[in-house]
LOVO-32661 format. One line per field, with one value per residue (C-alpha): residue in one letter; residue number from 1; x, y, z. Coordinates in pm, 1 decimal, decimal comma. Example, Ala and Ser with C-alpha at 12.3 -4.5 7.8 and 13.67 -1.06 7.14 Angstrom:
<sites>
type: (A  S)
seq: (1  2)
px: (1230,0  1367,0)
py: (-450,0  -106,0)
pz: (780,0  714,0)
</sites>
This chain:
<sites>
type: (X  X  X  X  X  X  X  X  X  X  X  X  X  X  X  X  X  X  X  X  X  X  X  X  X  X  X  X  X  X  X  X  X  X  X  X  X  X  X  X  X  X  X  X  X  X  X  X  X  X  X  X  X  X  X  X  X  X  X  X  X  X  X  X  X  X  X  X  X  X  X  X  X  X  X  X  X  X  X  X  X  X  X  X  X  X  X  X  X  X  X  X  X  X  X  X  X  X  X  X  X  X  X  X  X  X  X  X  X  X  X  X  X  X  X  X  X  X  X  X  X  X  X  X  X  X  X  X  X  X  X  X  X  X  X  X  X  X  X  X  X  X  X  X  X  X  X  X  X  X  X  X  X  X  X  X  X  X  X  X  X  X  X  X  X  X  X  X  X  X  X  X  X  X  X  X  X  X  X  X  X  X  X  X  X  X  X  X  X  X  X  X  X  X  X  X  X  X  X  X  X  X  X  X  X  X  X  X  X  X  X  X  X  X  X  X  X  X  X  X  X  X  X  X  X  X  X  X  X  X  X  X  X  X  X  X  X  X  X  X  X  X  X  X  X  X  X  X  X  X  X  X  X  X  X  X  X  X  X  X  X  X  X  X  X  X  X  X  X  X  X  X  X  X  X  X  X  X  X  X)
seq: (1  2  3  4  5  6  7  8  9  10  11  12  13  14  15  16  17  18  19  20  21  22  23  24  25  26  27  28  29  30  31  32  33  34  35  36  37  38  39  40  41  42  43  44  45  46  47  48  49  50  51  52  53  54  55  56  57  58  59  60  61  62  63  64  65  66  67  68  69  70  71  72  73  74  75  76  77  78  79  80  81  82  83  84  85  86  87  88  89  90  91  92  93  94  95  96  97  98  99  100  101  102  103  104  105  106  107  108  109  110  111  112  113  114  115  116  117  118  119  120  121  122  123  124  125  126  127  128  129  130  131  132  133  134  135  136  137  138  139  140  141  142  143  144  145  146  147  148  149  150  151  152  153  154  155  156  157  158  159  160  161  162  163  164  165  166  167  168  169  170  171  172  173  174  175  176  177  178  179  180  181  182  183  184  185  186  187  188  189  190  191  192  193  194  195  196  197  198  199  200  201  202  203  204  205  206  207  208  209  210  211  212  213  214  215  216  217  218  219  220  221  222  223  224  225  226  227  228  229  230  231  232  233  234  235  236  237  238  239  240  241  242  243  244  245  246  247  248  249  250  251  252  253  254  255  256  257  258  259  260  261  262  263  264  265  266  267  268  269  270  271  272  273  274  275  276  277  278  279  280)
px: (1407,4  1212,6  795,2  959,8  1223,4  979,7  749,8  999,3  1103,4  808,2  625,1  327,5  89,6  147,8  -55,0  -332,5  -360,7  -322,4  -590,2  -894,8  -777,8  -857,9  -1172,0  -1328,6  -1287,8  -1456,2  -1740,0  -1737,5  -1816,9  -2080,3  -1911,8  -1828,1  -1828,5  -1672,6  -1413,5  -1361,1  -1278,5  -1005,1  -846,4  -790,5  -676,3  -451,6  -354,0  -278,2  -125,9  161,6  184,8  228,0  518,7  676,1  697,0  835,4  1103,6  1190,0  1209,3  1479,1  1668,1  1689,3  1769,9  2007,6  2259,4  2129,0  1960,9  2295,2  2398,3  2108,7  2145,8  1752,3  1731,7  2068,7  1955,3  1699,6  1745,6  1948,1  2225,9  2285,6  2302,4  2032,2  1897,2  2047,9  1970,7  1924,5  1651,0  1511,3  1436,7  1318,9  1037,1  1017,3  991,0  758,9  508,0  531,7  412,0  124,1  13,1  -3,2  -178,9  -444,8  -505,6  -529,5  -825,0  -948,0  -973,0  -831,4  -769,3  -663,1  -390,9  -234,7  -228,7  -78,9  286,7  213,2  163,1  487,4  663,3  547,0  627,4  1004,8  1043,0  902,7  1214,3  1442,3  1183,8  1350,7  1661,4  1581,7  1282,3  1102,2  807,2  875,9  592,8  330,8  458,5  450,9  66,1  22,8  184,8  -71,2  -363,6  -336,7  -500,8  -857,6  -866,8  -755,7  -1042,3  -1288,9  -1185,9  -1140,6  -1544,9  -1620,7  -1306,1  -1399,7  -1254,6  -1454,7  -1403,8  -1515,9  -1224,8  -994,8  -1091,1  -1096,6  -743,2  -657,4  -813,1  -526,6  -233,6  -250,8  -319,3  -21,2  158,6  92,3  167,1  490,0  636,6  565,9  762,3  1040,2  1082,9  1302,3  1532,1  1567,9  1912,8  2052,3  1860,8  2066,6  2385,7  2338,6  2213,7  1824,9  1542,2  1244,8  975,2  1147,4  1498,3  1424,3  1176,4  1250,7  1013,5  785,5  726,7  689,9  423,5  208,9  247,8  108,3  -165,6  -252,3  -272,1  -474,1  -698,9  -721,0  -771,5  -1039,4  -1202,7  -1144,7  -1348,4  -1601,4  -1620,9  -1632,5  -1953,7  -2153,5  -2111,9  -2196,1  -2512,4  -2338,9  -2520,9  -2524,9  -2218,9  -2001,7  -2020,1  -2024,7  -1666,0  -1554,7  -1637,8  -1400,2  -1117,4  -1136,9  -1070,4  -843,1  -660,8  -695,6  -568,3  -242,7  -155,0  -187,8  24,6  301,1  333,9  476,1  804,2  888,4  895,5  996,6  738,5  510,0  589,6  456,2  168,9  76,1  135,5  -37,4  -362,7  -334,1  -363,3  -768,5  -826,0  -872,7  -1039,4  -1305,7  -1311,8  -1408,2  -1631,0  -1838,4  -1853,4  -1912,9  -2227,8  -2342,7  -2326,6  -2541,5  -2767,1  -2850,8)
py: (1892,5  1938,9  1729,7  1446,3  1344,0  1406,6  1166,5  916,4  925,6  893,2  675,8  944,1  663,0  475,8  735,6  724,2  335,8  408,4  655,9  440,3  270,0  574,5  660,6  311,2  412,2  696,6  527,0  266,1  530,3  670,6  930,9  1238,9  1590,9  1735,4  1897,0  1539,2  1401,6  1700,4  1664,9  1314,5  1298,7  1555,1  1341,4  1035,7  1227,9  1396,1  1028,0  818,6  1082,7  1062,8  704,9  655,6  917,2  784,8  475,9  606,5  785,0  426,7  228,7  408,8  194,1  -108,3  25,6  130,3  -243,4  -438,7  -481,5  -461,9  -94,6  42,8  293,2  488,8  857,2  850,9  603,7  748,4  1098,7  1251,0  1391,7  1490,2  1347,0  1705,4  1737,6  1392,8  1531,9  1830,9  1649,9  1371,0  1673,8  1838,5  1548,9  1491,0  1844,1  1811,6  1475,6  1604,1  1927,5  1771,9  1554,9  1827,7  1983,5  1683,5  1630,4  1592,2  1189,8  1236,5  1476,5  1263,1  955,7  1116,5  1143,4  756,4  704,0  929,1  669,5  377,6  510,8  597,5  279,6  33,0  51,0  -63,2  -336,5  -595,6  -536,3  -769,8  -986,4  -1154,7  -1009,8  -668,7  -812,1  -781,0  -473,0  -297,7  -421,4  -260,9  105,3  25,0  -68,5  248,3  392,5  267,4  324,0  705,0  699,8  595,5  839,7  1106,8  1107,3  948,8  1083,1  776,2  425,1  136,6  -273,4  -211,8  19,6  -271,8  -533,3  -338,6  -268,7  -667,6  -696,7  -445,0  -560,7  -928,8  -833,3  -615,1  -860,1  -1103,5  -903,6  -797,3  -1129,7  -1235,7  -867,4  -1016,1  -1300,3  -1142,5  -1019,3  -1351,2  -1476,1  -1046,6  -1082,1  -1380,9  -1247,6  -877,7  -1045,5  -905,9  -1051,2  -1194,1  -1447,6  -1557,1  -1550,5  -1716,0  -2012,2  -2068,1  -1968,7  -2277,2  -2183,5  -1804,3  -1882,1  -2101,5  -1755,3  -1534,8  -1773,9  -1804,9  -1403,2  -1366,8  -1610,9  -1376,4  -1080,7  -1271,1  -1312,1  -990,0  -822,2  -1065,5  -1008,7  -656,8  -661,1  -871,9  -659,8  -358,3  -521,0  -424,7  -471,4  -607,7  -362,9  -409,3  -801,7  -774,6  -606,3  -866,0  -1114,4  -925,3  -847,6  -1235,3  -1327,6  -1101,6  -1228,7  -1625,7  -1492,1  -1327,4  -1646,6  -1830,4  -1588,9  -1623,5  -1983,1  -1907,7  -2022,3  -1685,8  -1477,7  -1163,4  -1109,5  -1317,4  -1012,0  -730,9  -937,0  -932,2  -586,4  -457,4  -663,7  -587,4  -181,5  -301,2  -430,6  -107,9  117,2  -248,1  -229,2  126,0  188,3  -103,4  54,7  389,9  264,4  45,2  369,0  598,0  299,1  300,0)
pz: (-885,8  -1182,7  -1224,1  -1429,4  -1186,8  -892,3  -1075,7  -1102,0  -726,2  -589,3  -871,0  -869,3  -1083,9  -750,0  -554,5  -769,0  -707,1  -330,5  -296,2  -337,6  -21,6  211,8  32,1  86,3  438,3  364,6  188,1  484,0  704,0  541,3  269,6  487,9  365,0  40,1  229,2  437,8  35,2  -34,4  310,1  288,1  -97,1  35,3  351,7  127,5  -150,6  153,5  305,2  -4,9  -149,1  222,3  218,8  -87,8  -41,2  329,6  99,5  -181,5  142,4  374,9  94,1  -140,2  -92,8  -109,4  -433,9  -558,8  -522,2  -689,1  -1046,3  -1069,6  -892,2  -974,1  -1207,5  -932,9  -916,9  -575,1  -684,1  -1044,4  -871,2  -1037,5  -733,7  -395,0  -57,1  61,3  -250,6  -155,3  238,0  150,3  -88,3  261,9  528,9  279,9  252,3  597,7  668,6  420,7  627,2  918,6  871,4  600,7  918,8  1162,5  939,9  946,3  1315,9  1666,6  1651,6  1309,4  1370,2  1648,5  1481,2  1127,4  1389,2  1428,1  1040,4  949,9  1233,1  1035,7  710,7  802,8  936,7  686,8  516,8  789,4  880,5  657,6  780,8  1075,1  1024,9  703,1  769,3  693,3  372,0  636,8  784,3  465,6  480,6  801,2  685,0  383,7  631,0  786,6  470,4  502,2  873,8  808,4  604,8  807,3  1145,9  872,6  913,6  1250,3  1443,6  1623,5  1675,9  1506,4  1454,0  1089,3  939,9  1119,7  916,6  583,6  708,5  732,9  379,4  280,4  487,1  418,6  27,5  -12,6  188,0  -23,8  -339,9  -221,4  -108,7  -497,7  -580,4  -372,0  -575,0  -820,0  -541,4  -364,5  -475,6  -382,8  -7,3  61,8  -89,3  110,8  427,0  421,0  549,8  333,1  288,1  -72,1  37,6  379,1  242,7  -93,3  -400,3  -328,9  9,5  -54,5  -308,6  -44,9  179,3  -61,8  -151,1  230,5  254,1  -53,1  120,1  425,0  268,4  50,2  392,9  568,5  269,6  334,6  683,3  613,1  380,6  621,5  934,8  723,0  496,9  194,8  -117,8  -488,7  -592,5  -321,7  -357,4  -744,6  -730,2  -385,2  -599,4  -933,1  -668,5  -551,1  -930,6  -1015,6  -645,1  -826,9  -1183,5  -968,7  -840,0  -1124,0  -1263,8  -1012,8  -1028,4  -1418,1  -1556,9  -1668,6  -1333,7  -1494,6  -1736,2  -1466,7  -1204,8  -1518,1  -1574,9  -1227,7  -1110,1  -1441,9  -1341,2  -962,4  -1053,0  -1100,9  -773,1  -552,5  -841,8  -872,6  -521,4  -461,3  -773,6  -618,1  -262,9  -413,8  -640,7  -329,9  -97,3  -370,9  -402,3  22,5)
</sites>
């Protein structure tokens, strides 16, 4: 499998969006070591490409028969499934031993994150809340980050982790949106195809409104300064904007506009910790 075709598997632009989640984690836990930085860009990096392969493997058929994801790599035979597992076992591999260097709780837990990652995508086979439980697999990110340094257990990297699971929740219930009439049709589970648009939209609202408060929550029990509020309070408009955007006739271009500004929120998010930290 050559770079360009990898890319487009895994959506490799995705990872760099994802990565700011661990390191505020990091930053929440008081910036660890240069080495603490590689191993968990390296961690995420192995985790992110896992789950999205794990992803293309679970769902290939089911890709295959949406009109909106038919022409993925796996059902236009581009790639292999064998090619597909060896990029899933790879990742896996990378996860876990970026972990291990990282330390002792970090190595047993990355078994528990390649659980959740391989079973996200059978999650919405069964229940509509397999939104939320791609949040959790997400949350997972910013609490890495934070026992990447501390090796420890903390309430702290727990809430940063609700900011991120009701948030992506949120976000992906609107993503579901344009699948709702195909859920019903192929029997899966979602928020959309289960309440309606209307009643979908008053779901991701109420999550947005969570996370809203989990970051919050998460600057007052740390005494986080001007920065970090400064970019809570950008992330918290760019959250409104999103929603405003969602309640649009047009719900395709709606869904670009959305995703395109929601690609700001965790850079904002962790350029504001980052400057906060320096400033302590």
């Amino acid at each position: 499998m050559d770079f360009k075709k990898f890319s487009k598997l895994v959506l490799i632009e995705q990872t760099f969006f994802a990565l700011p989640f661990a390191y505020l984690g990091v930053l929440f836990a008081g910036g660890g070591t240069v080495l603490t930085w590689v191993w968990v860009t390296l961690a995420m990096i192995g985790a992110r490409t896992a789950g999205m392969s794990f992803n293309r493997l679970i769902d290939a058929e089911i890709d295959a028969a949406n009109p909106r994801t038919s022409d993925r790599l796996l059902p236009r035979g581009e790639v292999t499934r064998a090619q597909v597992w060896t990029v899933a076992l790879a990742s896996s591999a990378l996860l876990v031993f970026s972990s291990f260097m990282l330390n002792e709780l970090c190595f047993y837990l990355s078994f528990a994150a390649i659980a959740l990652l391989f079973s996200y995508s059978w999650f919405k086979r069964f229940s509509a809340s397999s939104h939320f439980y791609l949040g959790f697999v997400e949350a997972a990110a910013p609490i890495g980050g934070y026992l990447a340094v501390t090796g420890e257990f903390h309430f702290v990297p727990f809430v940063l982790g609700f900011a991120i699971m009701t948030w992506i929740g949120g976000l992906d219930i609107v993503y579901a949106l344009q699948d709702k009439d195909f859920d019903s049709e192929a029997g899966l589970y979602s928020i959309p195809a289960k309440f309606g648009e209307r009643g979908a939209l008053l779901f991701s609202a109420g999550a947005y409104v969570l996370a809203s408060a989990a970051l919050v929550t998460a600057g007052i029990l740390t005494t986080r300064g001007i920065a970090y509020w400064v970019a809570a309070g950008c992330v918290m408009l760019i959250f409104f904007h999103q929603q405003r955007l969602a309640r649009n006739d047009d719900l395709s271009a709606s869904v670009r506009e959305f995703f395109r500004v929601n690609m700001f929120i965790s850079p904002v998010l962790f350029l504001g910790t980052f400057i906060d930290v320096l400033w302590i």
